[in-house]
N, C-alpha and C positions, 0 to 999 in steps of 0.2 A: 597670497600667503605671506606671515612675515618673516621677513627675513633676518631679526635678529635671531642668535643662536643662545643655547643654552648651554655652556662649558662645560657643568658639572654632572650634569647629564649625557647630554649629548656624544659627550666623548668618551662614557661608558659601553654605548653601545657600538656592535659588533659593526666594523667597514667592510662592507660588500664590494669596496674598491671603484666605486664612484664619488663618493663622497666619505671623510673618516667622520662626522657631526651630523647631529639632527638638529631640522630645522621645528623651531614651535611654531604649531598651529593652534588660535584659539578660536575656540565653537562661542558664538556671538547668537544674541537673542536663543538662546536655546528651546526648545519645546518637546519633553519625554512624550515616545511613543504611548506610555499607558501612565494613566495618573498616579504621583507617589506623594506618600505623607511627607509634609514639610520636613521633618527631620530624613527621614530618608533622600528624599531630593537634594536635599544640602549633602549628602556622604556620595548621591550618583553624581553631583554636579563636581566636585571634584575627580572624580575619578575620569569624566569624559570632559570635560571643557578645555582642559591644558594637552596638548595631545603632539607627540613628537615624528616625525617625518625622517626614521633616517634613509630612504631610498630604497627597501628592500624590497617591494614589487608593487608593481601597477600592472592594471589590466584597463587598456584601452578599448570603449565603443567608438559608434561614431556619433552618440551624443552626448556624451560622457565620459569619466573614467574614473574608476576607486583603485585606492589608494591604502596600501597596508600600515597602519596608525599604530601607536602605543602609547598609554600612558607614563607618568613618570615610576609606576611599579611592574611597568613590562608588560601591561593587557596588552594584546592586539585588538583589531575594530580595524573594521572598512568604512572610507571615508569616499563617499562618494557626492562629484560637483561634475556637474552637467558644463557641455561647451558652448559657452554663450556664443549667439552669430554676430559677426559685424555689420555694421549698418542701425536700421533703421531698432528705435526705442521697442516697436510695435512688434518686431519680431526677436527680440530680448527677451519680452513680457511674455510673448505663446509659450516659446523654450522652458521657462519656469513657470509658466501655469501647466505645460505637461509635467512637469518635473515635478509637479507638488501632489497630481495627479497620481503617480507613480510611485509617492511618499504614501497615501492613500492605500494604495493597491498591498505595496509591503507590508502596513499593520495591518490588513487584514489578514495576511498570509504568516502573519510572525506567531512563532512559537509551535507551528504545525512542522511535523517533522519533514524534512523534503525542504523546507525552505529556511532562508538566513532570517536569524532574529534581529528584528528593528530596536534600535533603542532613541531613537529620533532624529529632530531636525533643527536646523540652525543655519547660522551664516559665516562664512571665510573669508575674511576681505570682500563683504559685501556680496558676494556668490553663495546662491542656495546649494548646503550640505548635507547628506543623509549619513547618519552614523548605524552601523550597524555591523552583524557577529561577520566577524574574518572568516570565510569557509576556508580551512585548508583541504585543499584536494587537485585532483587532475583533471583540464577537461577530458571532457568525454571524444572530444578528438584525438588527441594524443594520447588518452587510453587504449583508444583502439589502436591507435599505432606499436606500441608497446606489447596488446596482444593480441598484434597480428600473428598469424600461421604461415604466411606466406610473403611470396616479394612484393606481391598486390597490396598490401595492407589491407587482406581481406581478416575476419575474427571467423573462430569455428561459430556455426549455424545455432549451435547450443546454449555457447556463452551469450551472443547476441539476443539470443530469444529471453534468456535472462533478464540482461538489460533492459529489453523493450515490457518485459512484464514488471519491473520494479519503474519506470520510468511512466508507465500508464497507469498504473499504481495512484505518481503523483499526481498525472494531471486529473485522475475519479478525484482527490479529494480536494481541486482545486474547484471543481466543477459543484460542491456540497457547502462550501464556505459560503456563507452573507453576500451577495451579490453575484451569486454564479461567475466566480474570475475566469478567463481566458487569455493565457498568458501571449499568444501572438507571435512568437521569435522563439520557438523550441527547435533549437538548433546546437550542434554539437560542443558550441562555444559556451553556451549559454546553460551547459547542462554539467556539474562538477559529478565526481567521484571522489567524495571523503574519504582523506589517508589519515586525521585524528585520530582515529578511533580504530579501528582494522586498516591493513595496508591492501594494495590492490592486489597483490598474490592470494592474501589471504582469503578475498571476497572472493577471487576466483577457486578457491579451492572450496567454500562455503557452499557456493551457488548463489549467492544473494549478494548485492549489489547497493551501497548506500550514497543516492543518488541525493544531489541537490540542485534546486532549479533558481535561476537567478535571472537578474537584468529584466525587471518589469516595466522596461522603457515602452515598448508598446499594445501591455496587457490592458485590459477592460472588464468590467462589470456588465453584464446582459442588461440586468434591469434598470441600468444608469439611461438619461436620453444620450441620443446620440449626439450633442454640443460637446460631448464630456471625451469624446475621444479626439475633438478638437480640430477642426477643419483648418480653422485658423493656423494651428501650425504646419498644417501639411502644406500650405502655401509658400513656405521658407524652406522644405524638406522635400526635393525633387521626387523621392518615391519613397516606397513603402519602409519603414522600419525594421522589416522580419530580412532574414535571411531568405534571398529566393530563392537558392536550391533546393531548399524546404518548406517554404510557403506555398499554401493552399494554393491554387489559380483565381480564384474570387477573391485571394487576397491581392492582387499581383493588378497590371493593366492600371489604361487610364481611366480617371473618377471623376467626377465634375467636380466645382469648388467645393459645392455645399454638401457632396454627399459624403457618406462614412463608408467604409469598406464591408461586405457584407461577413461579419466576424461574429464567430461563435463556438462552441466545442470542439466542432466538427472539423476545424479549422486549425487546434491543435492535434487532432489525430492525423491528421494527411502530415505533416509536419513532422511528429513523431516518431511513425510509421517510416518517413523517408532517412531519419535520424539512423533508425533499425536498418533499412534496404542499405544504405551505408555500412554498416557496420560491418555486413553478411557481402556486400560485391563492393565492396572500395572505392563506391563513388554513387552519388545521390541519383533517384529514379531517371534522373534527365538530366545528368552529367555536371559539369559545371557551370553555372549562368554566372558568375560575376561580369558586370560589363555588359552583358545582354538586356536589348530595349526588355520592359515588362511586361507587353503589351504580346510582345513573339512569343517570353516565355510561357504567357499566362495562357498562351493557344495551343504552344504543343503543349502543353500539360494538361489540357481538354481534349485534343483531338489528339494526338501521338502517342502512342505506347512507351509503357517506362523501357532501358533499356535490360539486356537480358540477364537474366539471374544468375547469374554465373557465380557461383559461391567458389570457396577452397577445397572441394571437391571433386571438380572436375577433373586434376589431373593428377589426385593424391594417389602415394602409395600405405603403405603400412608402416614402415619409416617414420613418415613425414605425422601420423596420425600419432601413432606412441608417442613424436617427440613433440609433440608440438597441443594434441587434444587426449591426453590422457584418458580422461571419463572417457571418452568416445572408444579408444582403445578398449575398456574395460567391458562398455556395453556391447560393445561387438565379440569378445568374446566370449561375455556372458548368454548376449544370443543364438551365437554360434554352437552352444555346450548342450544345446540339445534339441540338435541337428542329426541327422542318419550318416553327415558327411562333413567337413570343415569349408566352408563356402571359399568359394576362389577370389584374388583381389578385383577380377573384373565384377564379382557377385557381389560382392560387400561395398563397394563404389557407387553399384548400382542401387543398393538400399538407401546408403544415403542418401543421393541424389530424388530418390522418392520424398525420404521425409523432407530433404531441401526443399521441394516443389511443392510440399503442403504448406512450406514458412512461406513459401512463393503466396501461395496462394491467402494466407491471411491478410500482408502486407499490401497484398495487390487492392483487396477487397478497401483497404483504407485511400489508397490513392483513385477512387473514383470522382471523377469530376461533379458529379452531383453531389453535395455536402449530404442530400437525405438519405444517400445509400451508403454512407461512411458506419463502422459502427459505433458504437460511444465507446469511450474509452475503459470502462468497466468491462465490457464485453472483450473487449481485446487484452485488458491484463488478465482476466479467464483465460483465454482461448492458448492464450501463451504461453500461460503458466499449465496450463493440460497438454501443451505440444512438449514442455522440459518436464511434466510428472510422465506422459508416454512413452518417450523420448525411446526407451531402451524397450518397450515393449514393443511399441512399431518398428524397431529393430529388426526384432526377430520376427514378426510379422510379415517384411519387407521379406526377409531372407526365406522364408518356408513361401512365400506368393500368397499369403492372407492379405484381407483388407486388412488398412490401418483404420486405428482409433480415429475416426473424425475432429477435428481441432477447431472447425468452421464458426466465428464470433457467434458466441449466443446460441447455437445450437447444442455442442457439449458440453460447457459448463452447465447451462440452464438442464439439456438432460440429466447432467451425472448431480446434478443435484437434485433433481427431482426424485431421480430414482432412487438416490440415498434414503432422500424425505419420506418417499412412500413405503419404501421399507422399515426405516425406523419407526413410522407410522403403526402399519402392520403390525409390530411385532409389539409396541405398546399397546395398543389396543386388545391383540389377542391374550396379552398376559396379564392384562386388566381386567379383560371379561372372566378369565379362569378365576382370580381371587375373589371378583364380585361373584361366583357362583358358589364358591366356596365357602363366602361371607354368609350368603342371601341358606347355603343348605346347613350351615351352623345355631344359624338365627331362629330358623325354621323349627327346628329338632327341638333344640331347647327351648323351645314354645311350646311346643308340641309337649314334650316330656314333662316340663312343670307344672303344665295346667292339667294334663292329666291324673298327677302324683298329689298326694296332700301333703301337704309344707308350708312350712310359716318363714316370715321375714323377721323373725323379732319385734324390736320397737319401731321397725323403720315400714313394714307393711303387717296388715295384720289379714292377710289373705292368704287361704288353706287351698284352694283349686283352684282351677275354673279360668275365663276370659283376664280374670284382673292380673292372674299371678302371671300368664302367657306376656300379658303387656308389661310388667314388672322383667320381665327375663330378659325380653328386647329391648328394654331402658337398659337394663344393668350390662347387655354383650351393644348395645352402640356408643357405650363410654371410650370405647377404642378408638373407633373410627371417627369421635368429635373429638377427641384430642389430636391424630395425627393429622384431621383434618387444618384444624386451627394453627398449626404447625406449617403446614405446606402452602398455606393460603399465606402465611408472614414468612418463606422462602425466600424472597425477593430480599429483607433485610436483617436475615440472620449468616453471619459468616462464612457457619458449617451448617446448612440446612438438610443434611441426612441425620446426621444424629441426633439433630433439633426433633423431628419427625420421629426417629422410635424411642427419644424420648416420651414424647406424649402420647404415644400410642401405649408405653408403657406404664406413665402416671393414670392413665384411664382403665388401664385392666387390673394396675394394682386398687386402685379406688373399687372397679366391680368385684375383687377377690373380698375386699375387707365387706363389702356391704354380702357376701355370701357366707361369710364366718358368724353369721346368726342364725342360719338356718337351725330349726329343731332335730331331734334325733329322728325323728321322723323324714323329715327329709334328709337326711346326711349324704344317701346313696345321690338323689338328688342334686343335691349341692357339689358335691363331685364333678358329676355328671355335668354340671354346667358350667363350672370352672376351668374344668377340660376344653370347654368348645371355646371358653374365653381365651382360652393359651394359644388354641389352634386361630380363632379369632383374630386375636391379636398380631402373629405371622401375617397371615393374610393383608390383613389391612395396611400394615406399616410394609411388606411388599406393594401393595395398591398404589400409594402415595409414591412410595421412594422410589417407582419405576420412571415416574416425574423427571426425578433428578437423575436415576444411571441412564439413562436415554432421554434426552433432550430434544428438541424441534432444532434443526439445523437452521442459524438466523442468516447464515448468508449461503445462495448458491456457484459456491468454489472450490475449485478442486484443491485436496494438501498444497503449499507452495512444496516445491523442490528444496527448498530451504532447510526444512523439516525429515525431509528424508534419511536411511541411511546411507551412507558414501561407503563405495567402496573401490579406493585408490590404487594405484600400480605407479611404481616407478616408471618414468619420474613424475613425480605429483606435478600441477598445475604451476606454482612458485617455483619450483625448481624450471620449468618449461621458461617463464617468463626470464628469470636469472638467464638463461640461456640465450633466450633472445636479445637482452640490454646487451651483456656483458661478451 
């Protein structure tokens, strides 16, 4: 980088007390992430190419490290430069062909929410640059620290199931992007919690969690070959990239030159999942491996059991639950309130300790050594998200000795969606058949009654009875139902499509009223008569269609998020809880 300084600037900004100046840094050969009009490119290229360093934070990998950047009108931008090895040219060149790899991976991921936006790439003194948006946030390590319950640094079972369904969340839509990504290193470092936008009190008071996933140093594309994950540099790079506390076991051990690691979805869920088992016992399935061969860990993580679940539960009182898990407080006494009796602390200990043993058991089902019995990761932000919507219902479930709500990946989301489905189903179709019957015995009548009666059309039929006038009545009562027909079939791209619908339900019965205002006085009782069943008609039909739109086909099967629910809080709120814990 260079080291001349910028006076006029530099000494503007704020001293962190390492340095009072920033140093410039200039983005050399630059290359925008997405293509921009020449005049536009000329107003981005200033605003990123001159970019100043006054020391205000770095986050160090071990092949890498970004660097919080600013222009001269105060943007931040992560600037991130890979640690080139010493030695040989050849293994220079791998480092930055993963590196450019990794430049790759980002634009595909950019501008999806859950991840940092790329604004491209360039050169630093001659070292490959990736410019891209500043996540401000906490990792997810030291959130958990923050709101821990306890001296373990364990999180209430709640909040974590949270986490783990907004964090599974991300890696489903990582898995739907152009090249099926798998990010490889989903580990607590690598996973922020944005304070921009909401602070972390507040997310906990929410229930929703705004998660960012970062450091695509050793993610991959499925449908890429496997040269693209690059042998060649693992030759320079003694083991695997990922965090082993939380890597797979088939990502872990030794590999021959030539081969790739066997990496895939399934590979971010075990990883995830242990992210989670972290959060809930303060310490990853199989403790801490730094410094352990990969080869031992990668065995006990096939053949060994994680270790025991021991949540913040085990040894709470009611105390500790008010001051520290508030909701939790809440549901238990909302469970309790209609009870024959007020459950005892050993009772209510013991409830939880059940539903802990079901997050046991989702968690568990992800850390199986077999990749093909892991579930996908959609399935498990389901499953999660129905362990936090049940949450207070298996409460009191626990508490009276009923079963709980099942949570089991894929089982009750995919139930409780079906069952929705097939209700909502039901209940359209039966209130569709009632209007078609309604339709079909109006249509009928007034068939029936006109061709019986003698009456004239005017100028527009000149038929007195009979078969023609019957087929005249049924033209003139299904002008209803081809206008809201036409109506709900262009649904898809009209704004408000109910009122689009009895609109034209309505344009078509006024068109069969005015074509009935020629009847003769001979027919008048007639014409009545059949303008009535077009009114009634008309009801019917534009219910027919619009049950379309008040009852829909549910497009995803998932339960509410918790997000959406309503809250309902006790002193002291969750932020006030955390305030307590910092301060």
């Amino acid at each position: 980088m260079t080291d001349r300084l910028l006076p006029e600037i530099g000494s503007g900004l704020p001293d962190n007390g390492r340095c009072g100046r920033a140093r410039v840094i200039r983005l050399e050969e630059f290359s925008p992430a997405e293509p921009l009009h020449p005049r536009s490119r000329e107003a981005f290229e200033r605003r990123v190419l001159t970019l100043l360093d006054g020391g205000e934070a770095v986050r160090r990998g071990c092949f890498a490290e970004v660097r919080l950047v600013r222009n001269v009108w105060g943007e931040a931008f992560a600037l991130k430069t890979p640690h080139l090895l010493d030695g040989a040219t050849k293994a220079k060149a791998a480092v930055e062909d993963a590196f450019r790899r990794e430049y790759q991976l980002f634009c595909r991921m950019s501008g999806i929410k859950g991840f940092p936006r790329v604004y491209g790439m360039g050169t630093v003194d001659g070292k490959l640059a990736i410019l891209m948006e500043w996540v401000e946030g906490i990792p997810l390590g030291k959130a958990a620290r923050i709101l821990s319950v306890d001296d373990e640094g364990r999180m209430s079972p709640l909040a974590a199931a949270r986490v783990g369904r907004d964090l599974f969340e991300l890696l489903s839509r990582m898995s739907v992007v152009d090249g099926n990504i798998v990010h490889g290193d989903v580990s607590p470092s690598n996973v922020l919690v944005r304070t921009d936008r909401i602070s972390l009190a507040e997310q906990v008071d929410e229930g929703a969690f705004d998660l960012c996933i970062v450091d695509f140093g050793s993610a991959q594309m499925l449908d890429s070959s496997r040269e693209s994950y690059g042998s060649q540099f693992e030759r320079f790079v003694p083991a695997s990239s990922a965090t082993p506390e939380f890597a797979a076991p088939e990502f872990l051990g030794s590999r021959s030159e030539n081969a790739a690691p066997a990496i895939g979805p399934h590979c971010d869920v075990y990883a995830a999942a242990s992210v989670v088992f972290q959060l809930v016992v303060g310490q990853p399935p199989f403790g801490a491996a730094r410094g352990e061969d990969p080869d031992v860990l990668a065995d006990r993580k096939r053949y060994e059991a994680p270790v025991p679940f021991a949540t913040c539960h085990i040894n709470c009182d009611g105390g500790a639950i008010s001051a520290y898990e508030p909701e939790v407080a809440v549901d238990l006494r909302l469970a309790a309130a209609g009870l024959p009796h007020p459950p005892s602390a050993e009772e209510s200990r013991a409830a939880l300790l059940q539903l802990d043993a079901q997050l046991d058991e989702l968690l568990t089902s992800c850390l199986s050594p077999v990749p093909e019995q892991r579930p996908s990761a959609r399935k498990m932000r389901d499953a999660l998200g129905a362990f936090s919507f049940h949450y207070r219902d298996n409460l009191e479930n626990a508490l009276r000795g009923a079963p709980l709500v099942p949570c089991v990946p894929g089982s009750l989301a995919d139930g409780y969606g079906e069952t929705v489905r097939a209700r909502r189903s039901a209940v359209r179709v039966g209130l569709k058949a009632a209007c078609a019957i309604i339709a079909l015995g109006i249509v009928i009548a007034s068939a029936v009654v006109v061709g019986r009666t003698p009456c004239a059309f005017g100028n527009l039929f000149a038929i007195s009875s009979g078969p023609g006038a019957s087929v005249a009545a049924v033209m003139l009562a299904a002008l209803p139902f081809a206008g809201g027909g036409v109506a709900y079939m262009l649904r898809s791209k009209l704004r408000r499509p109910l009122p689009a619908i009895g609109l034209g339900v309505c344009l078509g019965a006024v068109f069969s009223f005015l074509c009935l205002v020629s009847f003769g006085p001979v027919g008048s009782d007639v014409a009545l008569m059949l303008g009535s069943g077009i009114c009634a008609l008309s009801a019917a039909m534009w219910l027919f269609f619009a049950l379309g739109v008040l009852i829909p086909d549910m497009p995803e099967k998932t339960p509410e998020s918790t997000a959406s629910q309503p809250r309902v809080l006790m002193e002291p709120s969750a932020s006030e809880a955390i305030e307590r814990k910092v301060f």
